[in-house]
MARDOPA-976280 format. One record per residue: residue in one letter; x, y, z of N, C-alpha, C in turn. Coordinates in steps of 0.02 Angstrom, whole numbers, padded with zeros to 5 digits, always signed. Layout:
% residues N
AXYZXYZXYZ;...
//
This chain:
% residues 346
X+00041-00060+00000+00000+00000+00000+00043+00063+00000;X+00098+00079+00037+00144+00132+00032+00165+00126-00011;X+00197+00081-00044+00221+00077-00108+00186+00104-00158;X+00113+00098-00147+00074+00124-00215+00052+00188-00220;X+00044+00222-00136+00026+00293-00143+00101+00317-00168;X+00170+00284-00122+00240+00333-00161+00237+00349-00228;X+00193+00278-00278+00208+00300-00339+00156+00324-00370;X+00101+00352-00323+00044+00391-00355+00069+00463-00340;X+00102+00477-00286+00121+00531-00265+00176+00575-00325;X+00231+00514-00329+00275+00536-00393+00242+00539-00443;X+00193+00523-00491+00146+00529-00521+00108+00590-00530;X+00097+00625-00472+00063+00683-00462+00108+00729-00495;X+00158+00715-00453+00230+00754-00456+00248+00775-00497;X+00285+00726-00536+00292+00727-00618+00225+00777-00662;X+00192+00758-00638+00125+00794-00699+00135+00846-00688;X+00120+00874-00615+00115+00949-00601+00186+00962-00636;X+00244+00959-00620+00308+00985-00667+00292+00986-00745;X+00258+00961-00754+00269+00913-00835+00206+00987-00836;X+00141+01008-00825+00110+01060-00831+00142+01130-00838;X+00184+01112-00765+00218+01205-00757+00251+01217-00820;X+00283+01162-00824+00326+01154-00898+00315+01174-00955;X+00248+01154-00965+00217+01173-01043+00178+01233-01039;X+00159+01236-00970+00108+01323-00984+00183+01375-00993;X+00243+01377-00942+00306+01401-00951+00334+01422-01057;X+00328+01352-01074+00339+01344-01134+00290+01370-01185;X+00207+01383-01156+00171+01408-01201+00179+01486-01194;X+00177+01492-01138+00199+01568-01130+00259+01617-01161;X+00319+01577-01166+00363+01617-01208+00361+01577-01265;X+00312+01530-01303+00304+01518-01371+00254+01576-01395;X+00233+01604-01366+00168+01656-01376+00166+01724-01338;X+00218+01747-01349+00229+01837-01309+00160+01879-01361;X+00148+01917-01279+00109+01964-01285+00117+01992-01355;X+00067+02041-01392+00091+02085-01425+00070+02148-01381;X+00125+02203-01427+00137+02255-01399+00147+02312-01439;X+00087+02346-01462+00081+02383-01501+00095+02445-01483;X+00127+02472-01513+00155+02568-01499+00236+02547-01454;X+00264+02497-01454+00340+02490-01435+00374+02513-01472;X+00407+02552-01459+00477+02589-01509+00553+02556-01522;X+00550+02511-01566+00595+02451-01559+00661+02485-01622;X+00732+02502-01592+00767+02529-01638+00835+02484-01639;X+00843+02460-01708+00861+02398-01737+00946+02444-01783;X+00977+02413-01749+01056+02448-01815+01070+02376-01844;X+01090+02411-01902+01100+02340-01964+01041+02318-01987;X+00996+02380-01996+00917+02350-01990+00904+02367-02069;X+00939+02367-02108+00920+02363-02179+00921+02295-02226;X+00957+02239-02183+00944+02183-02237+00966+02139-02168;X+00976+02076-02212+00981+02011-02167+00933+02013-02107;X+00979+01987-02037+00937+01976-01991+00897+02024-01930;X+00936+02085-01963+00900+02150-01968+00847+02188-01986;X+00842+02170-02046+00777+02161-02099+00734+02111-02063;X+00755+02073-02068+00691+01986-02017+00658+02048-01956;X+00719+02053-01908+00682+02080-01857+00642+02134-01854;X+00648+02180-01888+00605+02247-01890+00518+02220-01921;X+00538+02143-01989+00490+02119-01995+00430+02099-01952;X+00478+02054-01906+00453+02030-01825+00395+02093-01801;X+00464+02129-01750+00431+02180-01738+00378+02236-01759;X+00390+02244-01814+00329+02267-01865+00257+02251-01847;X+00260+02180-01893+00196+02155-01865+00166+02136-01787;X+00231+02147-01734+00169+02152-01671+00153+02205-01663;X+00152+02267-01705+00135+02333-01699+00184+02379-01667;X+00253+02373-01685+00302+02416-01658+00306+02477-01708;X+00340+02523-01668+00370+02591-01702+00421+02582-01711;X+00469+02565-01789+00511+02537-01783+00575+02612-01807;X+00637+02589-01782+00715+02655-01797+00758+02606-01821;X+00767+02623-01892+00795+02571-01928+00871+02608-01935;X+00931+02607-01934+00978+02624-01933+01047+02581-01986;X+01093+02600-02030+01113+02574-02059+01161+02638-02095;X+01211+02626-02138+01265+02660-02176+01212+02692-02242;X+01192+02648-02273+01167+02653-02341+01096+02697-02342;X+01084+02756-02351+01003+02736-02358+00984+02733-02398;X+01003+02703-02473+00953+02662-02506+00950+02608-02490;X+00975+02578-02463+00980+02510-02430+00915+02521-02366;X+00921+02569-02349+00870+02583-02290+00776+02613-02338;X+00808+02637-02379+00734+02643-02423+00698+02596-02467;X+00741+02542-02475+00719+02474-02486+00677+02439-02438;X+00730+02415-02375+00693+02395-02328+00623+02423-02308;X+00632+02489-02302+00562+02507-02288+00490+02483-02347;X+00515+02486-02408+00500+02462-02464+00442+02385-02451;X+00513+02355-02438+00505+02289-02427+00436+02280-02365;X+00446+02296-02308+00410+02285-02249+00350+02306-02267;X+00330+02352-02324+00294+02395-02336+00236+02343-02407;X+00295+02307-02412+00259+02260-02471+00242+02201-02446;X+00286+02157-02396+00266+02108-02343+00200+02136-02295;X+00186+02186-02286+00112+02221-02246+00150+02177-02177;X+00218+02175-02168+00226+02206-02088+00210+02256-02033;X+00229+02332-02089+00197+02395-02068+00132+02419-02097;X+00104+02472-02066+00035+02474-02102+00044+02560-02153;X+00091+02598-02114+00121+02647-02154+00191+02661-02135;X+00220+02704-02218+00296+02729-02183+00311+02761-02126;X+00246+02786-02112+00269+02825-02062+00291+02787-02005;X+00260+02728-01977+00285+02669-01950+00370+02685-01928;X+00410+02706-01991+00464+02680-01991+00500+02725-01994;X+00555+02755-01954+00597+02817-01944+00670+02790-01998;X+00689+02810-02022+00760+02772-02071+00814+02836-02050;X+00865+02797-02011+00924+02863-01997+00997+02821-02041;X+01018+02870-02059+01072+02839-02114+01129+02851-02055;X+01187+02806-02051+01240+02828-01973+01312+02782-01984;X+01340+02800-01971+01386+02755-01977+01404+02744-01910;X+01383+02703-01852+01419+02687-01763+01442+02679-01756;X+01502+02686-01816+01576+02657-01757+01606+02738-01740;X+01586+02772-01771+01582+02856-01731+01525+02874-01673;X+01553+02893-01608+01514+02889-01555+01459+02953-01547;X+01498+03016-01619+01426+03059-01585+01382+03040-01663;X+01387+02999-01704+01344+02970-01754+01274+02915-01710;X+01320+02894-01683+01286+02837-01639+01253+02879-01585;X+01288+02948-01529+01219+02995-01492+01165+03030-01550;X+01177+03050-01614+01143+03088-01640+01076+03041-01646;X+01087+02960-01680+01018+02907-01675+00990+02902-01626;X+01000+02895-01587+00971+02902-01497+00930+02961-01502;X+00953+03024-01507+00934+03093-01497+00866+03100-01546;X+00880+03073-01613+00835+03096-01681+00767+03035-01660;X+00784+02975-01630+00732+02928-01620+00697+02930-01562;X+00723+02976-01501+00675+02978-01469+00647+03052-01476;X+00682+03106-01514+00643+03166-01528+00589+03134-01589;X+00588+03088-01622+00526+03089-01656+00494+03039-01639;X+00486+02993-01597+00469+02926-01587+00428+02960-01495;X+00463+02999-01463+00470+03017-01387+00497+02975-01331;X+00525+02905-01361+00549+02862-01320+00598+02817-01371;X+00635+02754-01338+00663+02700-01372+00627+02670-01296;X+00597+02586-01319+00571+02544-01282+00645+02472-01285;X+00641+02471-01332+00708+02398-01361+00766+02441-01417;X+00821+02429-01389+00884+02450-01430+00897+02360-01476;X+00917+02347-01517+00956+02305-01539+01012+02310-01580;X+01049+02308-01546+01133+02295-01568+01139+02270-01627;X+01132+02252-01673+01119+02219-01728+01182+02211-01792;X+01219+02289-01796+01257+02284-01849+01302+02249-01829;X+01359+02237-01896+01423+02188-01888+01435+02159-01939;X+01483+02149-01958+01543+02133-02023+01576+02086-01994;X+01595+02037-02040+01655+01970-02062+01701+01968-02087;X+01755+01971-02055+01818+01948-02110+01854+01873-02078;X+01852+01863-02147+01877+01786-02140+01947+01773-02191;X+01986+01729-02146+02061+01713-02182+02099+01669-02128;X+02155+01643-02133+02212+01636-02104+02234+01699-02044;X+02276+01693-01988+02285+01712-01938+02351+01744-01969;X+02396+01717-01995+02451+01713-02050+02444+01787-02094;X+02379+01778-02113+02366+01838-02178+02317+01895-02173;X+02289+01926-02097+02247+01939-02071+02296+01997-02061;X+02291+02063-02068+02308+02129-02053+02268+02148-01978;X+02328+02216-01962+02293+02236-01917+02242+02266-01927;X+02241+02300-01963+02178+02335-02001+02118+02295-01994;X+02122+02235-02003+02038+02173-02003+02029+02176-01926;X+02058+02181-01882+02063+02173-01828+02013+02248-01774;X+02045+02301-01814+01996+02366-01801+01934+02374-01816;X+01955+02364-01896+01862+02337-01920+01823+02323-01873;X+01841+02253-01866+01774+02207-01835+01770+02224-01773;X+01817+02274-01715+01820+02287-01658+01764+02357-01671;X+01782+02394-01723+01739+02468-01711+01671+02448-01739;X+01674+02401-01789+01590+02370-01785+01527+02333-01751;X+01588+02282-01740+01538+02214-01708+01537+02232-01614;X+01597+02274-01587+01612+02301-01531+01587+02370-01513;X+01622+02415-01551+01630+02464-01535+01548+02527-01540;X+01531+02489-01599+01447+02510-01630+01392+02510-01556;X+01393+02464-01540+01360+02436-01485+01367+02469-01420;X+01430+02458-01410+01456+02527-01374+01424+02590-01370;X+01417+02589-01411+01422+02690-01421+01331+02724-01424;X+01281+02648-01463+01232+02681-01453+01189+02643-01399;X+01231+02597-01341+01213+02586-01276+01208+02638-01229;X+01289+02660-01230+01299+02716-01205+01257+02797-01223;X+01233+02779-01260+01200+02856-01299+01130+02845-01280;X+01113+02775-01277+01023+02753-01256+01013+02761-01180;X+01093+02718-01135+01078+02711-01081+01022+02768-01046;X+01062+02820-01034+01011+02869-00990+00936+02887-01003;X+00933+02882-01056+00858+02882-01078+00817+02816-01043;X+00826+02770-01067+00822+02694-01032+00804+02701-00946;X+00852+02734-00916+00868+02724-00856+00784+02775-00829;X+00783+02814-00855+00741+02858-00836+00668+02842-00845;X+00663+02794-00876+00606+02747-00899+00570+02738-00815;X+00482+02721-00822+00480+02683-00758+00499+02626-00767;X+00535+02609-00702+00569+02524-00711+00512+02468-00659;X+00468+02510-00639+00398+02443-00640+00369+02416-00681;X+00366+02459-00760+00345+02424-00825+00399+02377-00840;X+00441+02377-00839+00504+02308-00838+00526+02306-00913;X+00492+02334-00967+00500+02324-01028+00537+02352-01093;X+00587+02395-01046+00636+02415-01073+00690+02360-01085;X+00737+02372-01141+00764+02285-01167+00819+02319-01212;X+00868+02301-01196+00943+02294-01243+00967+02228-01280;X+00963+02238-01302+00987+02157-01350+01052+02160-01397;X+01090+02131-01378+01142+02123-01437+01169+02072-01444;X+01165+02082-01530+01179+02007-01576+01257+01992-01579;X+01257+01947-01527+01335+01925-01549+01336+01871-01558;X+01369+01814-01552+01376+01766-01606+01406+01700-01595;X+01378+01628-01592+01431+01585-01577+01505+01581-01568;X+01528+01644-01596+01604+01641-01609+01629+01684-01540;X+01569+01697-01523+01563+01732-01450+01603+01691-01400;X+01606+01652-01416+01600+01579-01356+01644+01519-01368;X+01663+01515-01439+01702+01465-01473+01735+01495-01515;X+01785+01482-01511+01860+01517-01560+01862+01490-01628;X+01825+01507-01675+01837+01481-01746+01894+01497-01768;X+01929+01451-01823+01975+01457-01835+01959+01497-01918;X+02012+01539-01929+02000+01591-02007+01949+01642-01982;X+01928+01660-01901+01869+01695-01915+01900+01743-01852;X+01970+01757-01839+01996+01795-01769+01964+01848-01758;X+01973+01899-01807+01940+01963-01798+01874+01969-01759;X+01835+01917-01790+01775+01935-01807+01752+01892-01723;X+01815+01842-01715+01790+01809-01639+01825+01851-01576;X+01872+01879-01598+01892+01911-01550+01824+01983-01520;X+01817+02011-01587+01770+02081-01581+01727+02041-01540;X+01691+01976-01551+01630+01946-01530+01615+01935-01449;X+01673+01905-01442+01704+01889-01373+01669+01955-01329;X+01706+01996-01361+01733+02061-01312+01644+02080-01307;X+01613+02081-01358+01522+02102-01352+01497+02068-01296;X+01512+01992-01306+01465+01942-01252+01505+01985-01183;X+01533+01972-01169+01582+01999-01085+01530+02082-01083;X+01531+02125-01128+01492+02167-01107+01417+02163-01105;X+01404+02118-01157+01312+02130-01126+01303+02072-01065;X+01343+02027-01049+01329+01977-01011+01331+02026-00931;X+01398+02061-00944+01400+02132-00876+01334+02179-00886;X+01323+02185-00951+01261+02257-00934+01200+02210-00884;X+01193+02144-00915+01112+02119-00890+01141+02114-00809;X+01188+02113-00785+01208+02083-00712+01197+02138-00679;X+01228+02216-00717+01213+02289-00674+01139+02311-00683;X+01097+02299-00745+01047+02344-00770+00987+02288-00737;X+01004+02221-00755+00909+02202-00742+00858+02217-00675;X+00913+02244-00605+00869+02276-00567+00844+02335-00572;X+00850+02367-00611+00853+02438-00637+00796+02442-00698;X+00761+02391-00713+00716+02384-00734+00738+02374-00827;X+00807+02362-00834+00808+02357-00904+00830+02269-00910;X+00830+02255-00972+00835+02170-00972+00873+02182-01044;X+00923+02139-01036+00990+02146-01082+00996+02060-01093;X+00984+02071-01146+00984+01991-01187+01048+01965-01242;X+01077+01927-01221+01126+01906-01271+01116+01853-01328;X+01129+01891-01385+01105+01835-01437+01173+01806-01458;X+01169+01729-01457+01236+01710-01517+01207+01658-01548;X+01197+01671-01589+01156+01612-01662+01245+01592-01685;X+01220+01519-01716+01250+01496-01752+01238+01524-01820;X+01263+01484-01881+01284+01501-01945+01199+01527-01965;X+01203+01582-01981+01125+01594-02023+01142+01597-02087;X+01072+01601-02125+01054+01610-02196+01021+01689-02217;X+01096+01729-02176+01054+01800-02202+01085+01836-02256;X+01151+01807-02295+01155+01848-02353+01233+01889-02335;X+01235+01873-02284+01277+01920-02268+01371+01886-02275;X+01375+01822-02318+01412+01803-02324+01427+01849-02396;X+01401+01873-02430+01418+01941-02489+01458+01990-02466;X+01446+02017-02417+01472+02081-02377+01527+02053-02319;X+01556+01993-02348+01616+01964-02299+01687+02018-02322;X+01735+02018-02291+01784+02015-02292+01853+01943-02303;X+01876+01922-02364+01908+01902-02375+01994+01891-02376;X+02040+01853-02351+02096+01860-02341+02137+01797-02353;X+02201+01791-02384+02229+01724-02378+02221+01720-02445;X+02196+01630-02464+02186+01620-02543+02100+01631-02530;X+02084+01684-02560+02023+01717-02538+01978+01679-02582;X+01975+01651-02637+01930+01588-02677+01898+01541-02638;X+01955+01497-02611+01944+01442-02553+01924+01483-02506;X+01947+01516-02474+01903+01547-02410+01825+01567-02438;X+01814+01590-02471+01752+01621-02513+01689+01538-02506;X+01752+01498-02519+01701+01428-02534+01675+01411-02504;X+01714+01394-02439+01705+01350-02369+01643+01390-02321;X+01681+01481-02319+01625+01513-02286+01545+01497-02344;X+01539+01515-02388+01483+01516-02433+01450+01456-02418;X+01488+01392-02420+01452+01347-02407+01413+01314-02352;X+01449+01347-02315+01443+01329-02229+01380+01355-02220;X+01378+01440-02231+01318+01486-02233+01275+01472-02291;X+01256+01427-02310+01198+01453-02374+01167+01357-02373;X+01201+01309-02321+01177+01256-02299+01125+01271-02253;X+01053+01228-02261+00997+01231-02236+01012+01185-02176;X+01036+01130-02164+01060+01104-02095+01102+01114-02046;X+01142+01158-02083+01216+01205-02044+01176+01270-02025;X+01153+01310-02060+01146+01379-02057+01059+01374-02038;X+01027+01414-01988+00956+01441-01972+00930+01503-02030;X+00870+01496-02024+00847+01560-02086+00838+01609-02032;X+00851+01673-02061+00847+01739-02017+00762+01742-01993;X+00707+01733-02030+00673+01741-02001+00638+01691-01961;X+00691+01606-01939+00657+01585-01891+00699+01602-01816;X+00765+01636-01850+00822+01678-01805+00776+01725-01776;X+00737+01796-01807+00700+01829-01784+00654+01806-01737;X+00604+01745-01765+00558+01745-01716+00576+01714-01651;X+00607+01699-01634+00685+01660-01560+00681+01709-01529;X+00719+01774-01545+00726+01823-01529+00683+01866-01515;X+00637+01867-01527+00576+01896-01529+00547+01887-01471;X+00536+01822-01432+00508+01762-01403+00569+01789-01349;X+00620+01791-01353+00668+01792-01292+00669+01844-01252;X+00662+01884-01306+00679+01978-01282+00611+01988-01231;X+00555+01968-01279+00471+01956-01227+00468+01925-01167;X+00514+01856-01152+00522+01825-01083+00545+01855-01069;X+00610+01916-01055+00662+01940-01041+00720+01895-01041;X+00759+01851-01067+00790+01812-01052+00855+01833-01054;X+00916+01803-01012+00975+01836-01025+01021+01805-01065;X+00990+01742-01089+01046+01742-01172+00974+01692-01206;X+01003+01680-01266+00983+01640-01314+01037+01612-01355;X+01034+01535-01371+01088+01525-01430+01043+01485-01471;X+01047+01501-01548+01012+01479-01603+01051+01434-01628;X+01020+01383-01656+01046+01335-01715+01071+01269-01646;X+01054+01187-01660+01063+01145-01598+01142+01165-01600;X+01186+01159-01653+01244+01168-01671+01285+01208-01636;X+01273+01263-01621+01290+01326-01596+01284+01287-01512;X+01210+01274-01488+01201+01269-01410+01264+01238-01402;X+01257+01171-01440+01305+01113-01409+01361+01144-01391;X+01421+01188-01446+01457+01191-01475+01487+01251-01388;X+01424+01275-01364+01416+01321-01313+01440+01289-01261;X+01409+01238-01236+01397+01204-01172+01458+01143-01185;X+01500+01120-01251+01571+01060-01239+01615+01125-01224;X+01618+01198-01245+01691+01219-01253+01671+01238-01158;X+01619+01267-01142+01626+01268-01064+01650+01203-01030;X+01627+01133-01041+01654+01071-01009+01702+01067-01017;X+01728+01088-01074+01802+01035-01094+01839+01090-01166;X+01861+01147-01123+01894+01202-01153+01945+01155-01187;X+01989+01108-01166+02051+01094-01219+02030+01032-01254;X+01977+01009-01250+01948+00966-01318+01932+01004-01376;X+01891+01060-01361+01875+01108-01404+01917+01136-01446;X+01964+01158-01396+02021+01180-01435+02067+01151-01491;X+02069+01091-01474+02109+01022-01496+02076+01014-01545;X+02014+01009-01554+01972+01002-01612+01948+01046-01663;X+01958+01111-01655+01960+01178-01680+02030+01171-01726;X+02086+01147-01704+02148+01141-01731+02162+01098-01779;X+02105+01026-01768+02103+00977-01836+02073+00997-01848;X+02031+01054-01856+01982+01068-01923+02017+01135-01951;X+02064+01159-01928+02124+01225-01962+02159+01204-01984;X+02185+01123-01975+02225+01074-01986+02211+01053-02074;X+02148+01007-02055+02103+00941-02102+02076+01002-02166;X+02036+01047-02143+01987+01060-02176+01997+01124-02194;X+02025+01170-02181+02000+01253-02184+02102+01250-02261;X+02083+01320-02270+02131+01324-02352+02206+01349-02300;X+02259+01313-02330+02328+01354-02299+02325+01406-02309;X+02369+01454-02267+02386+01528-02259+02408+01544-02342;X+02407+01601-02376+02428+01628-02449+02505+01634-02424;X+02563+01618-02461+02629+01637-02458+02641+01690-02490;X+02580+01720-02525+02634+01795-02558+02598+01863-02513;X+02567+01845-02465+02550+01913-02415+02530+01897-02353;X+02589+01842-02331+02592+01839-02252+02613+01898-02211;X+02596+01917-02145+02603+01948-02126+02653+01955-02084;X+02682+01906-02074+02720+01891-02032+02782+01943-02035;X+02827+01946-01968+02885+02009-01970+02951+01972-01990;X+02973+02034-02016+03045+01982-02043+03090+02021-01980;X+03142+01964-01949+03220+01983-01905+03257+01967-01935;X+03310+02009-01920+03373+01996-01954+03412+02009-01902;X+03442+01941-01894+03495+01945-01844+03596+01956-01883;X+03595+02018-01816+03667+02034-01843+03707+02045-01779;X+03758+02030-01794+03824+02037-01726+03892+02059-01758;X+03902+02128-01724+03930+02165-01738+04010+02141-01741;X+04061+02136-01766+04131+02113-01749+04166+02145-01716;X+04157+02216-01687+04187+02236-01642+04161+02234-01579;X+04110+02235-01568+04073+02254-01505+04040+02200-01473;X+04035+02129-01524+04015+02096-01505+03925+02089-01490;X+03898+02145-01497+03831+02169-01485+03778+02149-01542;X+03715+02114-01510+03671+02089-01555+03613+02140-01546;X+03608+02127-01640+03587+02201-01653+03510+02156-01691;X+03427+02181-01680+03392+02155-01721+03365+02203-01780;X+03358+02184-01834+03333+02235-01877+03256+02204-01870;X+03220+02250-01866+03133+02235-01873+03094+02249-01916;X+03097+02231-01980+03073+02242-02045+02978+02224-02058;X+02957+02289-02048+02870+02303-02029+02816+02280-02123;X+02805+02245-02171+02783+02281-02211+02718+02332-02204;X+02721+02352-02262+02663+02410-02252+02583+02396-02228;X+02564+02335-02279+02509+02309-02264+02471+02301-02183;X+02540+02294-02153+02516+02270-02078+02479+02353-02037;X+02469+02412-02059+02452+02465-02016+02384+02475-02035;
//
């Protein structure tokens, strides 16, 4: 008889979990909508930029689309406009900016909440790729991807923060999000720049959500694996740039390797609404998340046969590497190094 209530009892048990579970799961499969949110998106003219303003759009947001190009930005609007995401342009504020300049990045802040009267959700969004050999990789690729994928983010956090802060923080629904990236977390090999810049993003939004979420803001970290947003066009190439061209192209434009931006969007969408403090897209990516935390020098080890096995050798006619020249003087006995810089490297 005890025996049978213990296992009616566990029985109970289990269900009730197995309930909390799925109402939990129906609830952030199905966020509120939230119409009149002022959701301002950088890199929001194509790829997974474009997806999200889509997203957002249709739950009735006011969307601040931000980007370099604006015909690239008068398209998009175009586009959202022909998908009946938005219901008019006016919907849609388009600021042309370049963020890796910090008062470009206060002026969007300034122009979106003087015409909008608020920002509700910032998303971090822009960011550039360069891909090559470690060997053939300038310093120059290295700034890039730091004043973009880093430094962008930066500048119109810092330019949003105080506005944000001043928000009431009993509505809770103020939200920072920035897209950084499996490489956040795992050291690809041919992809330094672009993992190093990445790195350095996750360490700061992972610190903003730890200072800000009592403060009523909720700072979400995105790192998707390989998507299908297009944005392998607008790479940066280095090394024997053909083969590099291949491997990335193929990697990204595979339907089992790579997620589509707009089932990337709706994740995100869904996350930012729970408030959650990260998300990782694609199973690929999670895994790839949770072995390099267990077992940092398997990862590593295995990152190295695939720089090894699989990825194109370094180019021999524009390594970067420094030339020494060792010399010893016959009188003095004194070793002297010459440090021969080429140009390419500044």
């Amino acid at each position: 008889m005890k025996k049978s209530r213990a296992v009616l009892h566990t029985a109970q048990l289990l269900t009730g979990i197995a309930a909390v579970a799925a109402a939990y799961a129906l609830k952030l499969s199905t966020p509120k909508r939230r119409p009149g949110q002022v959701v301002l998106i950088t890199g929001g003219s194509r790829g997974l930029g474009l997806a999200l303003a889509e997203r957002y759009g249709r739950s009735g947001a006011k969307l601040v689309l931000a980007a370099r190009d604006i015909e690239e930005l008068i398209t998009a609007r175009h586009t959202l406009l022909d998908r009946e995401a938005i219901e008019s342009p006016d919907d849609v504020l388009l600021i042309p900016a370049d963020l890796t300049d910090a008062a470009q990045a206060a002026m969007l802040i300034d122009h979106a909440i003087g015409h909008f009267g608020r920002i509700d959700v910032l998303i971090n969004n822009a960011g550039i790729i360069e891909v090559g050999p470690v060997e053939n990789q300038p310093i120059a690729a290295y700034r890039r991807a730091m004043a973009t994928n880093f430094f962008a983010a930066l500048h119109t956090t810092h330019a949003a923060l105080p506005h944000l802060l001043r928000r009431n923080p009993i509505r809770g629904d103020a939200a920072i999000v920035n897209i950084a990236s499996i490489g956040g977390k795992f050291a690809m090999p041919h992809m330094l720049p672009y993992v190093a810049s990445k790195f350095a993003l996750v360490g700061f939004s992972e610190g903003l959500h730890a200072e800000l979420r009592h403060k009523g803001i909720r700072v979400t970290t995105v790192c998707p694996g390989l998507m299908r947003s297009g944005g392998e066009v607008h790479a940066e190439f280095t090394g024997q740039t053909k083969k590099e061209q291949r491997w990335f192209n193929l990697a990204a434009k595979t339907p089992v390797l790579a997620a589509s931006v707009r089932h990337a969007a709706n994740k995100i969408y869904s996350a930012v609404a729970a408030g959650r403090a990260e998300i990782t897209i694609t199973p690929q990516a999670w895994l790839a998340a949770r072995i390099v935390g267990l077992a940092p020098a398997t990862t590593q080890y295995l990152a190295s046969l695939a720089n090894h096995l699989l990825l194109p050798e370094p180019s021999t006619s524009d390594q970067l590497t420094l030339g020494f020249t060792l010399k010893v003087s016959a009188h003095t006995n004194d070793t002297i190094f010459e440090h021969k810089i080429r140009p390419e490297q500044s």
